[in-house]
C-alpha positions in Angstrom: -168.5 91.3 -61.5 -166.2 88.3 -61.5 -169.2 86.1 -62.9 -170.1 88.6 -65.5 -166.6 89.3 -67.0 -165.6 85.1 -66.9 -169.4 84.9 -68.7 -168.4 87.2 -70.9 -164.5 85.7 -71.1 -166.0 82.7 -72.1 -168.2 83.8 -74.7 -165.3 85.4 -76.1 -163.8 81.9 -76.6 -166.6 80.0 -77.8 -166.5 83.1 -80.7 -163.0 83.2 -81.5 -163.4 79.2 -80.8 -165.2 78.6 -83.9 -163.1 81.1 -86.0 -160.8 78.7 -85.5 -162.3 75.7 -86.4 -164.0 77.5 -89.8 -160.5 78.2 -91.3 -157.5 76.8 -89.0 -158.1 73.0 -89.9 -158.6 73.6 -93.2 -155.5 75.6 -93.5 -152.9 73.0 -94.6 -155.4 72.2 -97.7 -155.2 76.4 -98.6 -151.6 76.7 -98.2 -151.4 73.3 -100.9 -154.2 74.7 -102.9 -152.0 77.7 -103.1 -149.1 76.2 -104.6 -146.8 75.5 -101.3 -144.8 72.4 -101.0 -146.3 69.8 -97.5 -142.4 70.8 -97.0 -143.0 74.3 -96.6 -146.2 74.1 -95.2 -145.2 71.9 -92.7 -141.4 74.6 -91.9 -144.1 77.4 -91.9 -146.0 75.5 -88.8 -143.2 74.4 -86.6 -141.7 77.4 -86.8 -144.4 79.4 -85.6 -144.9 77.4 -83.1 -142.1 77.5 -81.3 -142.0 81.4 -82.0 -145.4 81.3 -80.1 -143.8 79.0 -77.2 -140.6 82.0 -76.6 -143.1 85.2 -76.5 -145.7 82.8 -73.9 -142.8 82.4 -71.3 -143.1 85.9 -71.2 -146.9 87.1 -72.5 -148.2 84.4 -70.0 -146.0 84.7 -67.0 -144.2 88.5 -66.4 -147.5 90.8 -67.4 -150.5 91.9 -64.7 -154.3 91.1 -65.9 -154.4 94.7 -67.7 -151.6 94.0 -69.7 -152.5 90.9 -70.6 -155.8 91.8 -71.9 -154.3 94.9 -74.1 -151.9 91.8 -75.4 -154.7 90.1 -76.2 -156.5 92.9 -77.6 -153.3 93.6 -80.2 -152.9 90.1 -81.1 -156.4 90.0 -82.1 -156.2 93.1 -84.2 -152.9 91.6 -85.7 -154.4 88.3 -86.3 -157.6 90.4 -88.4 -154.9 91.9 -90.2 -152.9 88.9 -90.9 -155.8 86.9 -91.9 -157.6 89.6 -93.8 -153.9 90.1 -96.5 -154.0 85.9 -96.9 -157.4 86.4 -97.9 -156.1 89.2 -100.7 -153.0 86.4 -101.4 -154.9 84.1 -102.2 -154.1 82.6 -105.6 -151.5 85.2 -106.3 -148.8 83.3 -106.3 -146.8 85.5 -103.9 -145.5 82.6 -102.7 -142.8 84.4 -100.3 -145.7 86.9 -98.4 -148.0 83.6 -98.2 -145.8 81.8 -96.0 -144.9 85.3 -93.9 -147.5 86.3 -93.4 -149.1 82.8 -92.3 -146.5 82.1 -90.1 -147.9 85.4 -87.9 -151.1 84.1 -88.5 -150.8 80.9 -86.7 -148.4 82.7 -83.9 -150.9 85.0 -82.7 -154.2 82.5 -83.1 -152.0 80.2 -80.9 -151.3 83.3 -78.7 -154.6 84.4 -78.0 -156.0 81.0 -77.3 -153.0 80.0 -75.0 -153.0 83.1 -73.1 -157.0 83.0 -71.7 -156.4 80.2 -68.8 -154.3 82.8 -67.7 -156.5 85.7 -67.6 -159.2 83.4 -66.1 -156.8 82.6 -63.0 -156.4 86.0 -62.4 -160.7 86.8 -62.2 -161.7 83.6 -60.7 -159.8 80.3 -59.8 -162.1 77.2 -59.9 -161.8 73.8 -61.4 -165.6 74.4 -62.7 -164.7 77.1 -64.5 -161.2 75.6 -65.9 -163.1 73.0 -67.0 -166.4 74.8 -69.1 -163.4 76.4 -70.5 -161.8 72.9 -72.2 -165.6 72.3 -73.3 -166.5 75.4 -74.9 -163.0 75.7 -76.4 -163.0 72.2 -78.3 -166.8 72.0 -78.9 -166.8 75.6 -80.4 -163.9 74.4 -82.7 -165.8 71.4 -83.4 -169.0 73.1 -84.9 -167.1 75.6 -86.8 -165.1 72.6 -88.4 -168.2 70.9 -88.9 -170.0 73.9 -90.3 -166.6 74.1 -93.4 -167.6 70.5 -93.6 -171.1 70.4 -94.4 -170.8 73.6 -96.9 -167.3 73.0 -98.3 -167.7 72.6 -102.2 -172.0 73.3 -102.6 -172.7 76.7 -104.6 -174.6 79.0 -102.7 -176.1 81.9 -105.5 -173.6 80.9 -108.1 -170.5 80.8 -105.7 -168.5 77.9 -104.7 -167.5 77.7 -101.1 -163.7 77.2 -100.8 -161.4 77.0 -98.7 -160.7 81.2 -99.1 -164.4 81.0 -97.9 -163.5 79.1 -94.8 -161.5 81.8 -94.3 -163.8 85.0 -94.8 -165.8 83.4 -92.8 -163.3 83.0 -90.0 -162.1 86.8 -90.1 -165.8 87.9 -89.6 -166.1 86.0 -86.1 -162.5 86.9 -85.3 -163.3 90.6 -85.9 -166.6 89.9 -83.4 -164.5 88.1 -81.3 -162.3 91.1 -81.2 -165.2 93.6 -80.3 -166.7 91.3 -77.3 -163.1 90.9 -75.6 -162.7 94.8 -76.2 -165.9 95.3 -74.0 -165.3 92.8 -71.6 -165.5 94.6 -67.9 -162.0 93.7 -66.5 -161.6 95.1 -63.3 -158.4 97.2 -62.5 -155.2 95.6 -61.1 -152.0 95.5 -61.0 -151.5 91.9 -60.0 -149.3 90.1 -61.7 -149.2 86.3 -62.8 -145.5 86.3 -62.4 -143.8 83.1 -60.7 -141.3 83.3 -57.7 -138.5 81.1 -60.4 -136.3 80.2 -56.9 -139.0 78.6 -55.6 -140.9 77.1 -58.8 -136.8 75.8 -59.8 -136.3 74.3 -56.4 -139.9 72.7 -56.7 -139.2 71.1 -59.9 -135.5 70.1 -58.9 -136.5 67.8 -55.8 -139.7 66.6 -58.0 -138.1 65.1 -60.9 -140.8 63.3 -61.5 -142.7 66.4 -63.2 -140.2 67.4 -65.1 -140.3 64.3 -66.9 -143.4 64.1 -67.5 -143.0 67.4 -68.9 -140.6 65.4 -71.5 -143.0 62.5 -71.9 -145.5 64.9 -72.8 -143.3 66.9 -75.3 -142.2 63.4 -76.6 -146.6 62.2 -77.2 -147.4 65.4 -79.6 -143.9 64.7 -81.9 -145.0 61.2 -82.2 -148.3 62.4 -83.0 -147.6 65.3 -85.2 -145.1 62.9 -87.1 -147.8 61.0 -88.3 -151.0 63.3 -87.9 -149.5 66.6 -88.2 -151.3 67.5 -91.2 -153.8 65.2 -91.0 -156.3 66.7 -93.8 -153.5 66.2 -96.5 -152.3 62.8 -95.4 -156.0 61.7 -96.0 -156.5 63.5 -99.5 -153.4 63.2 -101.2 -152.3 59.3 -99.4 -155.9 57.9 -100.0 -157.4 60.1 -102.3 -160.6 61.3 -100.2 -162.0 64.2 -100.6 -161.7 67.5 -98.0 -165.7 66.9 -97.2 -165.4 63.4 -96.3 -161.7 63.4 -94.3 -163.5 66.3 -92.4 -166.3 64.6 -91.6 -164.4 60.8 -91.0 -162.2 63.4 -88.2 -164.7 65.1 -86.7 -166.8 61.3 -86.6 -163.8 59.3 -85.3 -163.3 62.5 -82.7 -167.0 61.9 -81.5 -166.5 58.0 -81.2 -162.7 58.3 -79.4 -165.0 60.7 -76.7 -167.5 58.0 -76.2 -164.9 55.4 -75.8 -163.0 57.7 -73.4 -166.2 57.7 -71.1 -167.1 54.2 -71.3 -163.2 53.2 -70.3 -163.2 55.6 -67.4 -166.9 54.2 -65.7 -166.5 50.3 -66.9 -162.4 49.8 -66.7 -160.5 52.3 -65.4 -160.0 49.5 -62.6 -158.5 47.4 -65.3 -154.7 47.3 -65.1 -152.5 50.7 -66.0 -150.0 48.1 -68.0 -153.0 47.0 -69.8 -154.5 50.5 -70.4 -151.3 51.4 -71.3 -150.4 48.7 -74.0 -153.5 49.5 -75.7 -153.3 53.4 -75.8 -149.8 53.2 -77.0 -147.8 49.5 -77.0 -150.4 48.4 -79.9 -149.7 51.9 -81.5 -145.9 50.9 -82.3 -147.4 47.8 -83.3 -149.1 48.8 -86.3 -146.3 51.4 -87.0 -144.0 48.3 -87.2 -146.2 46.1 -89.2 -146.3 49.2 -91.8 -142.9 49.5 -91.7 -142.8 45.8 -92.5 -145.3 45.7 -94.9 -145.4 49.0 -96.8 -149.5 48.2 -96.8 -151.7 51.2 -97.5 -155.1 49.0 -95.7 -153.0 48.5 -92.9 -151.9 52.3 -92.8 -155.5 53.4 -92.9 -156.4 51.0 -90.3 -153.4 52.5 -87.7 -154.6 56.1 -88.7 -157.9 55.0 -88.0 -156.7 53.6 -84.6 -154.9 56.4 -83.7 -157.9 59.2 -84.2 -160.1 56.6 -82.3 -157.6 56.1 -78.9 -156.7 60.1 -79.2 -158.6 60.9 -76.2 -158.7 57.9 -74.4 -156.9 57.0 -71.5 -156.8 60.3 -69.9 -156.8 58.8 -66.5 -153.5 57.1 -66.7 -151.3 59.8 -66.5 -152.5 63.5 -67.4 -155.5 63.9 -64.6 -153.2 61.9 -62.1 -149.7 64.2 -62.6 -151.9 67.7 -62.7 -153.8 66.5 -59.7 -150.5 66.3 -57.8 -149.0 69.3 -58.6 -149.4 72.2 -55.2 -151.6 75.2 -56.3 -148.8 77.2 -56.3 -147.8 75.7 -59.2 -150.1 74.5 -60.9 -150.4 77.2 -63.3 -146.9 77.4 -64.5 -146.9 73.4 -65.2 -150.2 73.7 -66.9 -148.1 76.7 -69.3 -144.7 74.2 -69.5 -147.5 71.6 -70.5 -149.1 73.8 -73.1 -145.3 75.0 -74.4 -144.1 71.1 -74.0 -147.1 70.0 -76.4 -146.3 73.2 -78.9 -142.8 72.2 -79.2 -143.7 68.5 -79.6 -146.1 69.5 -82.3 -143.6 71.8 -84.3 -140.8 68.9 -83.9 -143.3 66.2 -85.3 -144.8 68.0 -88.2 -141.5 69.2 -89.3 -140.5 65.7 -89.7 -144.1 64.8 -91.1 -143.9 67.4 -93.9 -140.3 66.4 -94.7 -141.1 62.7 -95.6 -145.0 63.3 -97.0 -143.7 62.3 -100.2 -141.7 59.7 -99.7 -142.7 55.6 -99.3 -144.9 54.2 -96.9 -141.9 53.0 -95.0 -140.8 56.7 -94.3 -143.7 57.9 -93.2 -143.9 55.3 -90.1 -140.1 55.6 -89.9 -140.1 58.4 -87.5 -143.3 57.3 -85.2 -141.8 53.9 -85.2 -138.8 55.6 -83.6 -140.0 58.1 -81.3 -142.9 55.4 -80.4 -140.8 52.9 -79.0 -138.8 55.7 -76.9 -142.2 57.0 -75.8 -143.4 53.9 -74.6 -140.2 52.8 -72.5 -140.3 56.6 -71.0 -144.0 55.7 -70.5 -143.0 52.4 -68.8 -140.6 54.5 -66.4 -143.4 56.7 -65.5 -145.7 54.2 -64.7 -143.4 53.1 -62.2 -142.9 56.1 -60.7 -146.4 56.8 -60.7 -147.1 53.3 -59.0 -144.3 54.5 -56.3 -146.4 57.5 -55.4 -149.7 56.2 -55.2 -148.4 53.7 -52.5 -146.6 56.6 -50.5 -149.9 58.1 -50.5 -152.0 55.4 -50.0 -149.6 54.4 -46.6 
């Protein structure tokens, strides 16, 4: 029964995965299409974000498994509803109800996704399983990006696929999405994925060490998300491209960084960390300074360029080293802190991003200069400490 309903679980996500893809990275371009300043768009984003990370402390950690899939259950109805009136909205220049209504939109997509690892813990722990997950998860997003991408703009019987499109399409697989996870075969319990908080506290108290890279981690997605956090409309509207190509230079630059990720980890992972390091993010304030300097569009292509290529990269350094270290017994919280951290890092950034868009060059880079050269000192520290324990361990 456990390998049916995680088979099941999983097909759920690889569904609801794609939905995603078809309309949610695409959805910065609708919101400007319909009328909405890169200010509001981007107030509408970090706000439900960190609306999402305040109901997860609780959805995620203070509900048993049959709670947790009726939450599930509701979100997805809400998020068929929510999706289904901003399909009506579109073009109506209900400007107020656009944003309100998007903003629960985004909350409960980023509810439902966050809250399987969860679910899956509770049925079956294994790192197998954890990680077809990851794979199914980005790979389902992936094609249904790709699929926008390839149709985006060609009339199919006299109708023009746009970006409203996108999003019929995406309420179709959420609504099967919704009836696969209603007939999943859950099994009855009343175990709960609650936390002994004494314990967890006093854990994280004498290990600092996690805690900050908690922050480090939290401090990575608002550099990113200053820079990239609406990375469809800083490559139309900065450089002109259209949404065909910028999808299809994203999802090609995604593919590449993978490769490169792979290669590093089998040819020179035994390279130096300060080395690996430099070049994941030391060269990265680098270019952010030499835009600042320069106010040089090539150059800012190039350092976007750059930063889509290195995104997943370097893995090894820190992320698969920290996790690996943390006792089961907690390693579910700290992977939910390190899902909240990167939420709240996100919401920080793209506020930031979308309150600049329109402004020089030089402001654009002003804030991921900023926050870059904090990151990579904190990085620096971290490295340290990181050096510190590998020796304790290796004695």
């Amino acid at each position: 029964m456990k390998r049916s309903t995680s088979f099941y679980l999983l097909l759920f996500l690889g569904i609801f995965g794609f939905s995603i893809g078809l309309f949610d990275n695409y959805r910065e371009l609708w919101m400007s299409a319909n009328q909405l300043s890169t200010e509001s768009i981007s107030n509408v984003i970090s706000i439900s974000y960190l609306v999402t990370v305040l109901v997860l402390c609780f959805f995620m950690i203070k509900v048993s498994v049959e709670k947790l899939k009726i939450g599930i259950l509701v979100s997805l109805f809400f998020k068929f509803l929510t999706s289904t009136f901003l399909l009506l909205l579109n073009q109506s220049e209900n400007l107020f109800w656009i944003k309100f209504i998007m903003f629960f939109d985004i909350s409960f997509t980023q509810l439902i996704v966050s809250s399987i690892y969860p679910l899956l813990m509770n049925i079956e722990k294994s790192d197998v399983l954890y990680a077809r997950k990851n794979v199914i998860e980005s790979l389902s997003n992936k094609f249904g990006f790709l699929f926008v991408a390839i149709l985006l703009g060609k009339t199919v019987f006299s109708y023009t696929i746009s970006y409203n499109t996108c999003l019929l399409f995406s309420i179709f697989f959420v609504l099967c999405s919704f009836f696969i996870f209603l007939n999943i075969p859950f099994k009855r319990s009343g175990k709960s994925t609650s936390f002994n908080l004494f314990e967890s506290f006093t854990f994280f108290k004498t290990n600092k060490v996690f805690l900050f890279y908690l922050f480090i981690n939290l401090l990575n997605y608002v550099v990113w998300a200053s820079i990239l956090g609406m990375p469809l409309l800083t490559l139309t509207m900065n450089f002109s491209f259209t949404s065909n190509f910028a999808s299809f230079l994203i999802l090609g630059l995604g593919i590449l960084s993978n490769i490169l990720s792979l290669i590093l980890v089998k040819y020179f992972q035994s390279k130096s960390d300060d080395i690996h390091l430099f070049f994941k993010f030391g060269f990265r304030v680098c270019l952010y300074f030499l835009v600042f300097l320069t106010g040089n569009y090539y150059l800012f292509f190039f350092t976007l360029l750059y930063l889509f290529l290195t995104d997943c990269t370097h893995s090894f350094l820190f992320d698969s080293f920290f996790v690996n270290q943390i006792p089961n017994q907690y390693s579910l919280l700290f992977t939910i802190l390190k899902y909240c951290t990167s939420l709240i890092g996100v919401a920080i950034g793209t506020y930031f991003c979308g309150n600049v868009f329109h402004g020089s060059l030089r402001q654009l880079v002003f804030f991921p200069l900023i926050f870059g050269i904090l990151q990579y000192f904190c990085l620096n520290l971290l490295l340290k400490k990181k050096k510190e324990i590998q020796r304790k361990l290796n004695m």
